[in-house]
Structure formats: C-alpha cells, structure tokens
C-alpha positions as CSV (number, residue, x, y, z in Angstrom):
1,X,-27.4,15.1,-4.1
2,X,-24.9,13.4,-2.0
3,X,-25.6,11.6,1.1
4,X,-24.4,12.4,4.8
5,X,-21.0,11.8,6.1
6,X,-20.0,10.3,8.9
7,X,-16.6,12.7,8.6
8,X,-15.8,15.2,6.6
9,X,-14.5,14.3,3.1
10,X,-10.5,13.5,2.7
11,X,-8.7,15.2,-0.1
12,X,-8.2,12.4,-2.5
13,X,-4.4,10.8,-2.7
14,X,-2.4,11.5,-6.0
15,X,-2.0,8.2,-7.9
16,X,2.4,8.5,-6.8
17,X,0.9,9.0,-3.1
18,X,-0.6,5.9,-3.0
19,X,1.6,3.0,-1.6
20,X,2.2,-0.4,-2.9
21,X,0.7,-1.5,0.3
22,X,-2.3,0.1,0.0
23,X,-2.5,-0.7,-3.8
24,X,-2.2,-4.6,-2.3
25,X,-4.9,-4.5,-0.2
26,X,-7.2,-2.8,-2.3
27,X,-6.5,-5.7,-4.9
28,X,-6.6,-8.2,-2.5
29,X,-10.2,-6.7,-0.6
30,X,-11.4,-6.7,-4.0
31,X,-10.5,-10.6,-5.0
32,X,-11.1,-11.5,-1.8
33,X,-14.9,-9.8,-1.5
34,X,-15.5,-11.1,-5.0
35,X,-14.6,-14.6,-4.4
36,X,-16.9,-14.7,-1.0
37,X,-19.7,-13.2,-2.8
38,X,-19.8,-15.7,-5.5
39,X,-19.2,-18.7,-3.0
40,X,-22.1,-17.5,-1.5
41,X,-24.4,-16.7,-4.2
42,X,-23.4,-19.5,-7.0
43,X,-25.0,-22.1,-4.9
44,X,-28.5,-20.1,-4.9
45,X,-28.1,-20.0,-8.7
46,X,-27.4,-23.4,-9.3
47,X,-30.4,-25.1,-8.4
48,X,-32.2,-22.5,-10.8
49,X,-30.1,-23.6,-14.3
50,X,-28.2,-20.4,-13.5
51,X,-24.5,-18.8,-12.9
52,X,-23.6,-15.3,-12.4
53,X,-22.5,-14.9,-16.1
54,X,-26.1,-16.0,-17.4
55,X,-27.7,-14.2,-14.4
56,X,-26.3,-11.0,-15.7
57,X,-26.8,-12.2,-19.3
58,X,-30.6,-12.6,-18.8
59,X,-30.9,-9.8,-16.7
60,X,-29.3,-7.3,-19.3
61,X,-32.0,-8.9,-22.2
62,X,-34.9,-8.1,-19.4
63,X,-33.1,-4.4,-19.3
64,X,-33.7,-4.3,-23.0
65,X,-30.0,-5.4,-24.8
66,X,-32.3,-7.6,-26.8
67,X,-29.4,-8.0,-29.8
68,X,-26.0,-10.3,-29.2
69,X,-23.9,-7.6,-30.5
70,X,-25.4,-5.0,-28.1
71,X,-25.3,-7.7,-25.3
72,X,-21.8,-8.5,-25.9
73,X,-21.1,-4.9,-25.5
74,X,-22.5,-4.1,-22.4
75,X,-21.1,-7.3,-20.8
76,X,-17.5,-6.9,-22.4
77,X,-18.0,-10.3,-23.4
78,X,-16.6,-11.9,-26.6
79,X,-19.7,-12.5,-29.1
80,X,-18.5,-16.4,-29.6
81,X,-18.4,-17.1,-25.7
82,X,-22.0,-14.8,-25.8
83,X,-23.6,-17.0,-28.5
84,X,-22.3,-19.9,-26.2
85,X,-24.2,-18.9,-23.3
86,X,-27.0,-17.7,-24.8
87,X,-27.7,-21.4,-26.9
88,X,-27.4,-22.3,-22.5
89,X,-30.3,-20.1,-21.7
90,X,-32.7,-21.1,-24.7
91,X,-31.7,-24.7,-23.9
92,X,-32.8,-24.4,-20.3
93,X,-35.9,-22.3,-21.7
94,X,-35.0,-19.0,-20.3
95,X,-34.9,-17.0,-23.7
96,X,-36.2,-16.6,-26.8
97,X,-34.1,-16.0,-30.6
98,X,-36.9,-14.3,-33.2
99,X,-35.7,-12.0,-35.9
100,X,-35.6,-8.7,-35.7
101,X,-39.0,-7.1,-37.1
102,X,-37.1,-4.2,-38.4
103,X,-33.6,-6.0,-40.1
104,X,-34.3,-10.1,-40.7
105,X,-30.9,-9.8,-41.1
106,X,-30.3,-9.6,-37.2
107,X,-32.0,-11.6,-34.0
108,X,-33.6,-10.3,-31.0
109,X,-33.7,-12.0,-27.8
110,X,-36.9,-12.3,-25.7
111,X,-36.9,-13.7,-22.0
112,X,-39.5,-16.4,-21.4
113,X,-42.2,-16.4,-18.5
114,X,-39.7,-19.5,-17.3
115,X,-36.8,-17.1,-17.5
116,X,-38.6,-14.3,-15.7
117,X,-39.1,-16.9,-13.3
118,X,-35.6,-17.8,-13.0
119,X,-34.7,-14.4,-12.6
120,X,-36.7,-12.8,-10.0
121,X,-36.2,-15.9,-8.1
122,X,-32.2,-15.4,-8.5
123,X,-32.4,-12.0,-8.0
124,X,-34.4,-12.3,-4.7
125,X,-31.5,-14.9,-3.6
126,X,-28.9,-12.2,-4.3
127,X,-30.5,-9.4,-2.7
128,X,-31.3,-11.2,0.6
129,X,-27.4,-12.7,0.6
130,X,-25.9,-9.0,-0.2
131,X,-28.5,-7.3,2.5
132,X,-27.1,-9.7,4.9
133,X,-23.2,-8.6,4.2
134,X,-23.9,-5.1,3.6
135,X,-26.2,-5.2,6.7
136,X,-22.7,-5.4,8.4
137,X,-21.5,-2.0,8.2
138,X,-22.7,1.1,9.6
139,X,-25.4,3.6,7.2
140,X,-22.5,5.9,7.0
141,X,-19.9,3.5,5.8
142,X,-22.0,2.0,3.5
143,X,-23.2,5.0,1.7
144,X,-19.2,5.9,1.5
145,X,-18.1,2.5,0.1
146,X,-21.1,2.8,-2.5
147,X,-19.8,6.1,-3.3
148,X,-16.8,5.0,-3.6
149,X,-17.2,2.4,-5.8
150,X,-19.5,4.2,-8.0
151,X,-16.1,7.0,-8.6
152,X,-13.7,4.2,-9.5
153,X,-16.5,2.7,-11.4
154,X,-16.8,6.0,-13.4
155,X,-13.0,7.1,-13.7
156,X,-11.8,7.0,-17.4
157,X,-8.3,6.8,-17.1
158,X,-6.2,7.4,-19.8
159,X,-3.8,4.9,-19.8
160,X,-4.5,1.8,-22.1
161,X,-4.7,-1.4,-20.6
162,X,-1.5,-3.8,-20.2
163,X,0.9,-0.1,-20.7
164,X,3.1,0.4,-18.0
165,X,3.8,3.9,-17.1
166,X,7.2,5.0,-18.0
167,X,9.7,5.1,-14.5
168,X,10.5,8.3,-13.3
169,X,14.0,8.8,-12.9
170,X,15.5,10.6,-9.8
C-alpha cells in the first residue's frame, strides 16, 4: 500500500532526460547529507568504542549474519577488512567467535550482553539525531523522499560498474 501524496505522482524522467545539472546536485545532496549525518552521529558513537562501520557490523550479527562470509556479503565489505573489524569488536567485548555447531570448519559470531549494550545505546543516539533532521520536512515530503530512496535503492540496472555507455552520435 502506498502512502498519500501531497501531488499527484510525476511521470518518471528517461535516464537521456535527465540533465547534468540535476545529476550534480543529486550527487552532491547525496555527499553532502551523508557527510552531515555522519558528523553528527560519529561523535555519539565514539564515546561507546563504536563507528558507523562496526555499528552496522554488529547490528547485522544481532539481525542474524552470524558467519564472516555471509557478513561480508551483506555489507559489501572485503572479508580481510571484515576480519579486521571484527578482531575490533571482540577486543572491545562486543562479540563473540565460537564454531559453528553444525561445520567446525566455520565460526559463528555471537553479540555479547556488552555489545547489546553498545548497540541499543548507539542506536537510540541515531534515531533521536535522524528524528531531529527528518523532523524537518513536511509528512508528505518525507514519505516521498523515503519512497524515493527505497526505488533507487531497489533499481538493478544493468550496466556494470566503472562501463561508460557508448556516445550516441548525432
């Protein structure tokens, strides 16, 4: 079910519609908002051990990615710079290595009562800083920019990575 518009829906803009200009300040909104939101939020995490990287690290092993490999997945993260910050979180007591009941050959990753700690603490930092930006805009706009994102989010595109398309010629 969607939620209620403040307008009625635009037709969405081919991708040779869109202008540099636009493209530009999506990019730029997009830096921009990300670089605010961690200025504001890594000096929450800080005091607690944590940065956003192991914040989302120990949040996916509450969610249940309890194996590296599956971690590394969900994160996009390289499994040597995963085993990095993970040896971070067991030092500061956050997690847990055991091996895997089912395949010694494998570990599984268990967050401690100090890491649960950590996190809803973290996560309660988060939420109030983002309820205080996103308290900002109007119902409507919000529920359109979370909409929003949630398309681009999902859009498979089929272009790889790093290919340029080919130039059109006149």
């Amino acid at each position: 079910m969607s939620s209620p518009r403040s307008s009625a829906p635009e037709s969405p803009l081919a991708p040779a519609q869109l202008q540099d200009a636009q493209i530009l300040r999506f990019l730029g909104g997009l830096w921009q908002l990300n670089r605010r939101l961690k200025a504001d939020v890594l000096p929450l995490l800080t005091p607690l051990g944590l940065d956003l990287r192991l914040y989302f690290i120990l949040l996916t092993i509450r969610r249940g990615q309890v194996h590296p490999k599956t971690i590394a997945a969900a994160l996009d993260f390289p499994a040597s710079l995963l085993s990095r910050y993970l040896d971070q979180l067991r030092t500061l007591g956050f997690v847990e290595r055991q091996l895997d009941p089912a395949d010694s050959r494998r570990i599984v990753l268990h967050v401690t009562p100090a890491g649960h700690q950590a996190l809803e603490s973290a996560m309660d930092a988060i939420k109030h800083n983002t309820r205080e930006r996103l308290g900002q805009l109007e119902p409507g706009r919000l529920s359109a920019l979370i909409d929003a994102i949630e398309v681009l989010s999902d859009l498979n595109l089929t272009s790889h990575p790093g290919q340029l398309p080919s130039k059109e010629q006149p």
